[in-house]
C-alpha positions as a Markdown table, in Angstrom:
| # | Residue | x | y | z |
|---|---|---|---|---|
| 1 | Unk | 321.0 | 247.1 | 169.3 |
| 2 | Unk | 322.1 | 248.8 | 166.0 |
| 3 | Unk | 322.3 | 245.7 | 164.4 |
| 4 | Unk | 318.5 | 244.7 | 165.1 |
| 5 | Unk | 317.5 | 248.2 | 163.1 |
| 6 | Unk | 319.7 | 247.0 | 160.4 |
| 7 | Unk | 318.1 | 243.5 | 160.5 |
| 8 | Unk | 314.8 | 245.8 | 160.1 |
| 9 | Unk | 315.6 | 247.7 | 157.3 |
| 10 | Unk | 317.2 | 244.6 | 154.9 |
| 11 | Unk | 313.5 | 242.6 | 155.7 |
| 12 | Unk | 311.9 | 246.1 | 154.5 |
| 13 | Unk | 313.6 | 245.9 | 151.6 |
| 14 | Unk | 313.2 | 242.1 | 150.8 |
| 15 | Unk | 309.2 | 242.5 | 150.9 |
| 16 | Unk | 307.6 | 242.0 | 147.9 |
| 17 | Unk | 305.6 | 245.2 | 147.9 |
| 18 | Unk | 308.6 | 247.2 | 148.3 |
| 19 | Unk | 309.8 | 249.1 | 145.3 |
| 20 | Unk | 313.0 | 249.9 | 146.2 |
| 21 | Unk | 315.2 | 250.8 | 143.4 |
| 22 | Unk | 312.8 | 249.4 | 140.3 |
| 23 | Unk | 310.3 | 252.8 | 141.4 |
| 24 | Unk | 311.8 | 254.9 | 138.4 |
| 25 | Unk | 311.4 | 251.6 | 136.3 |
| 26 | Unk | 308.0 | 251.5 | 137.3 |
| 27 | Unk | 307.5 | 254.6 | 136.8 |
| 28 | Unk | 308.6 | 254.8 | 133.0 |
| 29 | Unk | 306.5 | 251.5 | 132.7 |
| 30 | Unk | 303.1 | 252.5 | 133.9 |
| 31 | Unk | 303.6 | 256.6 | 131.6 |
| 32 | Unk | 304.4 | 254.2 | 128.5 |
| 33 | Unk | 301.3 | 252.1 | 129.2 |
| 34 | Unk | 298.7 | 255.5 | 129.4 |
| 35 | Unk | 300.8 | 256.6 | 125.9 |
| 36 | Unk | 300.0 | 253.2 | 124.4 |
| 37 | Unk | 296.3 | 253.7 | 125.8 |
| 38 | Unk | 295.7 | 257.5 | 124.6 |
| 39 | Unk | 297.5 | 256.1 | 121.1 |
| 40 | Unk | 295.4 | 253.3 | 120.8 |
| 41 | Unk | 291.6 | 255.0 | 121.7 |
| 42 | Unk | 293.3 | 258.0 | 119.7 |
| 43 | Unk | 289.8 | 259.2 | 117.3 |
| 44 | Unk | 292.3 | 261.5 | 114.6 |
| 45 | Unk | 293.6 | 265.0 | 114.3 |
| 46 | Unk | 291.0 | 267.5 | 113.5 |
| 47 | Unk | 292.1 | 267.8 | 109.9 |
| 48 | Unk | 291.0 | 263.9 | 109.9 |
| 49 | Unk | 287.7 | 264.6 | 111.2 |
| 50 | Unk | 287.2 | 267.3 | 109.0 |
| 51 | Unk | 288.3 | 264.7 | 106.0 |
| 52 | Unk | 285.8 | 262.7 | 107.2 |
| 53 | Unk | 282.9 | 264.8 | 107.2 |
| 54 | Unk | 283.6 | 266.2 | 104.5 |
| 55 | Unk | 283.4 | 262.9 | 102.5 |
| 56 | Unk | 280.1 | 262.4 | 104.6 |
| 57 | Unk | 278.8 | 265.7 | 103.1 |
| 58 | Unk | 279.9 | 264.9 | 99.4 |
| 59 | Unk | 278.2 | 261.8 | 99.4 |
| 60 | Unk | 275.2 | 262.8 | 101.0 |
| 61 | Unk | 274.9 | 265.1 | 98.5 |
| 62 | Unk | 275.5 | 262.5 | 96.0 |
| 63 | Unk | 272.7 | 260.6 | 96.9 |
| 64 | Unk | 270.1 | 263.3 | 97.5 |
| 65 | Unk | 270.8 | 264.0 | 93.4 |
| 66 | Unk | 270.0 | 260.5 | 93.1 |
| 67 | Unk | 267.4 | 260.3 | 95.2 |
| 68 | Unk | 263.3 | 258.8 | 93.7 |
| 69 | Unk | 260.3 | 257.7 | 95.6 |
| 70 | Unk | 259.4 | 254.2 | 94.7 |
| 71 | Unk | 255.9 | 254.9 | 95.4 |
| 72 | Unk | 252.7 | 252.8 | 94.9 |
| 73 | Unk | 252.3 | 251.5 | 91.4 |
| 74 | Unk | 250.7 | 249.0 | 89.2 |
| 75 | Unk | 251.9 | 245.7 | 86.8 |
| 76 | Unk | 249.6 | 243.8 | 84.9 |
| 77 | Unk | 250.3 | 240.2 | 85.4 |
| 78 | Unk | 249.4 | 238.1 | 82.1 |
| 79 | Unk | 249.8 | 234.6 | 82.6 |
| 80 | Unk | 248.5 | 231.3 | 81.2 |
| 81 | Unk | 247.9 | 227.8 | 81.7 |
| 82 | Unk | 247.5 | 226.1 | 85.0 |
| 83 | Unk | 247.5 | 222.8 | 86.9 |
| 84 | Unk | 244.6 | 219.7 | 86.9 |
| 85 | Unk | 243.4 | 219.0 | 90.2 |
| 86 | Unk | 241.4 | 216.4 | 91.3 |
| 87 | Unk | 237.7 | 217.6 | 92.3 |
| 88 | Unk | 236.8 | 217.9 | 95.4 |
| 89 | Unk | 240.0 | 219.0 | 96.3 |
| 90 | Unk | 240.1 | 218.8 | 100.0 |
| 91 | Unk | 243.0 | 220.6 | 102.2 |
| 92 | Unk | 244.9 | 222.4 | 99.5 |
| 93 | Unk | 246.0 | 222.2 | 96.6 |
| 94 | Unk | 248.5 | 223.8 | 93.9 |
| 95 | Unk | 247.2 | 225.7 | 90.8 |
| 96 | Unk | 250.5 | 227.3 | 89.5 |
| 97 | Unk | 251.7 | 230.8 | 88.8 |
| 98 | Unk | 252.5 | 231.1 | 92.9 |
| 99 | Unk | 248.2 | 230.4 | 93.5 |
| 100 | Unk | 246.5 | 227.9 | 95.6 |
| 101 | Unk | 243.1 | 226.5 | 96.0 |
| 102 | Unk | 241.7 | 225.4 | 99.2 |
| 103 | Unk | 238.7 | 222.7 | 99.8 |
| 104 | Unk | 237.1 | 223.3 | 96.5 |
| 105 | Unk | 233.5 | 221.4 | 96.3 |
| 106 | Unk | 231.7 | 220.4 | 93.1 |
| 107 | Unk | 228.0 | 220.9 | 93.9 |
| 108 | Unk | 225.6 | 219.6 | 91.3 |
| 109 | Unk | 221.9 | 220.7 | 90.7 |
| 110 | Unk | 220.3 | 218.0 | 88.5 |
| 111 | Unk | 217.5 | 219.8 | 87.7 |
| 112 | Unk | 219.0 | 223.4 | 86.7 |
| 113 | Unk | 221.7 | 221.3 | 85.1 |
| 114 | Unk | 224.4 | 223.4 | 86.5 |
| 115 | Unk | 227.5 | 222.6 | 89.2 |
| 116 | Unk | 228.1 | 225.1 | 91.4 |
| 117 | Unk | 232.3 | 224.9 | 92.7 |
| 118 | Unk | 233.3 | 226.6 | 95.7 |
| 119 | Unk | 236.4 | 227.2 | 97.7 |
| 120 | Unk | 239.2 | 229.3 | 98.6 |
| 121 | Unk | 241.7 | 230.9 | 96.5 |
| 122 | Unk | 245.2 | 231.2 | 98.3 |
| 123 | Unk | 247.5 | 234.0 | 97.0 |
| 124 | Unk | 251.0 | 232.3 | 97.7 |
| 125 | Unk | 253.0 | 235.0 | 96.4 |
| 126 | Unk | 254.3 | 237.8 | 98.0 |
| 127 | Unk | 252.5 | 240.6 | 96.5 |
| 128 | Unk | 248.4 | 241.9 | 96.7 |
| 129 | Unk | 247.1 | 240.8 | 93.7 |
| 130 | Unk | 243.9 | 243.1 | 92.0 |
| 131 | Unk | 241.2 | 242.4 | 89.6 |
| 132 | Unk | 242.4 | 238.8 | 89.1 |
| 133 | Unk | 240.4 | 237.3 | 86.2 |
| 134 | Unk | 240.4 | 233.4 | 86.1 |
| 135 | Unk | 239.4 | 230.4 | 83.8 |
| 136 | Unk | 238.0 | 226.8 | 85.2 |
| 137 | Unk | 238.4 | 224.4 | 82.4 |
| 138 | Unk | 236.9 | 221.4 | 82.1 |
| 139 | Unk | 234.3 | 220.9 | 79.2 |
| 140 | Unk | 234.3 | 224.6 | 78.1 |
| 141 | Unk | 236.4 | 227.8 | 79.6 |
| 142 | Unk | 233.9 | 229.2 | 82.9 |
| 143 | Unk | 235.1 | 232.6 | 83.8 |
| 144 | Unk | 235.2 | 234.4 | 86.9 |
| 145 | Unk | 236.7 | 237.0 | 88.9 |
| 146 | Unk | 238.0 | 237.7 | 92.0 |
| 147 | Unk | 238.7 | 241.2 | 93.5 |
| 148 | Unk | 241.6 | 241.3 | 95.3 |
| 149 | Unk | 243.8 | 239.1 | 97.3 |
| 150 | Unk | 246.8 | 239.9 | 99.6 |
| 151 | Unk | 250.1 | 237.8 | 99.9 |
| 152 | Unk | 249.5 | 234.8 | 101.9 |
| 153 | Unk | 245.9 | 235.6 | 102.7 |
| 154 | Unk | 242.5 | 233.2 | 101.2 |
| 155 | Unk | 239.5 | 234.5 | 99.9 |
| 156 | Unk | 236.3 | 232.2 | 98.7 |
| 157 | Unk | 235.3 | 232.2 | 95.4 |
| 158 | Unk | 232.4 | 230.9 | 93.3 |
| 159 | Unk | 231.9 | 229.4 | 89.5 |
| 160 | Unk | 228.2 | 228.5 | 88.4 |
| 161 | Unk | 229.4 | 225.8 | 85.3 |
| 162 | Unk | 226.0 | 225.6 | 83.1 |
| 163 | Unk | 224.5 | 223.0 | 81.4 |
| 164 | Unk | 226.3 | 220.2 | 82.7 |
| 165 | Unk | 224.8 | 217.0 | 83.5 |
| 166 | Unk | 227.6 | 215.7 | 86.0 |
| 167 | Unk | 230.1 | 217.1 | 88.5 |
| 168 | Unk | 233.4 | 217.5 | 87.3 |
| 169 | Unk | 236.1 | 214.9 | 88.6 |
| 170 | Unk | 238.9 | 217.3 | 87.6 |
| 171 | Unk | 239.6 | 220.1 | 86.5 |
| 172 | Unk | 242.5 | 223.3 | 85.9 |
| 173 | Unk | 242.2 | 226.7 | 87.1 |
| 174 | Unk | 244.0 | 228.7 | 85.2 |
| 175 | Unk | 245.1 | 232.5 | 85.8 |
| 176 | Unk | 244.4 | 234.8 | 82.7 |
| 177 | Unk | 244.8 | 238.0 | 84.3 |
| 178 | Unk | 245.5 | 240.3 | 87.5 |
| 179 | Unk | 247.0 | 243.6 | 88.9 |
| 180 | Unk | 249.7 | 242.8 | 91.0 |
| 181 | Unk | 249.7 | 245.6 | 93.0 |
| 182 | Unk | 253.5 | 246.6 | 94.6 |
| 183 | Unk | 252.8 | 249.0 | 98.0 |
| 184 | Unk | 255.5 | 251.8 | 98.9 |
| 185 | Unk | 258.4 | 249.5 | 100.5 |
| 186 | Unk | 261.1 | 252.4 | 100.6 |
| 187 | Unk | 261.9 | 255.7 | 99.6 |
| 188 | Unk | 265.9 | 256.1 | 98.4 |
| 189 | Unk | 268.1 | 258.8 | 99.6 |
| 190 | Unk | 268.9 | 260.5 | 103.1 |
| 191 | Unk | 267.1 | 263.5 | 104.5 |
C-alpha cells in the first residue's frame, strides 16, 4: 500500500499546474515583471515635475508679453480690370478678382433709350466685402455700387446704362473699389 501513496505523489508532481521547485523562479519572474511595469508607467521624480512646470510657467509668461488682439479691422481693396462676359449670362459666370456674376439680363427700353442689367453678384472669396464700387464697360464706364457682400454669399444688383439704342451682347464688370472687411478670427496668447 505504501507504494500506491508514492505512485500518488510522483502524478502530483508531474501535473502541469504544479509548481514544484520552479515556485521561487516564478516568483522572481512575476516581482521583475511589476518592476518593469512601475518603470515603464513611471511619470518622473518630483524635481522633473517641478522642471516641467516650471518651463510651463516661463513660457506662459513668454507669451502673455507677446500677447495682441487681432481684432476687427479694415483693408481697402483697389483693384482693376475684369473679364468680358457674354450677355445674358445665364447660370454663372466669372468676373475676376475672386467675383462672380449670376444670371445677368440685359433689359432694353426703346423708348427711354436705356438697358436696364440685372443679376446677382457672387463674392467668391473668403472675406465680407464693404462698399464695393464697380464699373460695367461696354460703350462708356456705368458705375454702381453695392453694399456689402459676405464670402460665398449672392446679392442682386442693378445698372441703368443710358442712352443706348441696343442691348449690350457683352460686356466686363470690372471691380474698382471695396472694403474687405477681416472679422475677429483669434486672439494670441493664453489666459
Amino acid at each position: 500500500m505504501p507504494e500506491n501513496n508514492d505512485n500518488k505523489n510522483e502524478n502530483k508532481k508531474k501535473s502541469a499546474f504544479s509548481l514544484g521547485d520552479t515556485r521561487p523562479l516564478v516568483v522572481v519572474l512575476a516581482i521583475i515583471i511589476i518592476i518593469i511595469i512601475v518603470l515603464a508607467f513611471r511619470v518622473g521624480s518630483k524635481t522633473d515635475v517641478d522642471n516641467i512646470t516650471f518651463d510651463m510657467k516661463e513660457l506662459k509668461n513668454r507669451i502673455e508679453t507677446l500677447s495682441f488682439d487681432l481684432g476687427d479691422f479694415k483693408k481697402k481693396y483697389d483693384r482693376f480690370g475684369g473679364q468680358a462676359i457674354a450677355l445674358p449670362c445665364e447660370g454663372i459666370c466669372e468676373i475676376g478678382n475672386g467675383l462672380f456674376v449670376h444670371n445677368v439680363t440685359a433689359n432694353h427700353v426703346k423708348a427711354e433709350k436705356k438697358v436696364i442689367l440685372s443679376g446677382e453678384i457672387i463674392n467668391g472669396m473668403a472675406l465680407r466685402m464693404d462698399n464695393i464700387k464697380m464699373v460695367f464697360s461696354w460703350l462708356a464706364e456705368y458705375p454702381f455700387e453695392v453694399p456689402s457682400v459676405g464670402s460665398g454669399e449672392a446679392v442682386p444688383f442693378t445698372v441703368v446704362l443710358k442712352d443706348v439704342s441696343e442691348a449690350p451682347k457683352e460686356g466686363a464688370f470690372v471691380l474698382k473699389s471695396a472694403d474687405l472687411y477681416y472679422q475677429k478670427l483669434m486672439k494670441a496668447g493664453i489666459k
